[in-house]
N, C-alpha and C positions, 0 to 999 in steps of 0.2 A: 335663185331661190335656195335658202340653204336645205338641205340633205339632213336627216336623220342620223343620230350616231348614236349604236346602242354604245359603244362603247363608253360614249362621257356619260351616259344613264350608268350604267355600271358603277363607274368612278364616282359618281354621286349617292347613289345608294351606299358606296363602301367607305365614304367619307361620311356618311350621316350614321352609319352604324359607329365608327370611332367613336364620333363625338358624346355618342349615347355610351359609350362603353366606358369613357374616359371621367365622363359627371360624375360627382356623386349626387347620389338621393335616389328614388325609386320610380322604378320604371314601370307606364301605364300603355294600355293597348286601349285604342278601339274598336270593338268588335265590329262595328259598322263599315269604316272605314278605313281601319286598317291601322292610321295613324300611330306611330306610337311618341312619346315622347318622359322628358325627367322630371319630375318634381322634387325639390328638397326637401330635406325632413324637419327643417326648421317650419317651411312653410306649413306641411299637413299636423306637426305641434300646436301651433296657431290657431288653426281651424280656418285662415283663412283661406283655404283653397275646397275649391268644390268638383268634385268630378263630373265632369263636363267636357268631352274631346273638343279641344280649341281649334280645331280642324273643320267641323262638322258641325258641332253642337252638340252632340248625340249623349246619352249620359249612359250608354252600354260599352260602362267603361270597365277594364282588367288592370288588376295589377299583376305585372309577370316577373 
């Protein structure tokens, strides 16, 4: 039965922060769930993007 390992949690949390740090376009949180993630600026020009965490659903969305 495998075993828990905070460690590869670590390793993954600090690899999902790069990637968010590395994008460009602007960064949104979920208040609800925490989630965060990038959206382009081309895309919110557009209007096609609607704030809605793709995580949850939730639309108690931040921009940070």
């Amino acid at each position: 039965m495998p075993t828990y390992d905070e460690d590869y949690e670590d390793e993954y949390e600090e690899d999902e922060d790069e990637y968010l740090e590395d994008e460009e376009g602007i960064l949104f949180a979920c208040e609800d769930c925490d989630y965060r993630w990038k959206v382009s600026e081309e895309e919110l020009e557009y209007g096609d993007y609607e704030m809605i965490c793709p995580m949850c659903g939730s639309s108690n969305v931040v921009e940070i």
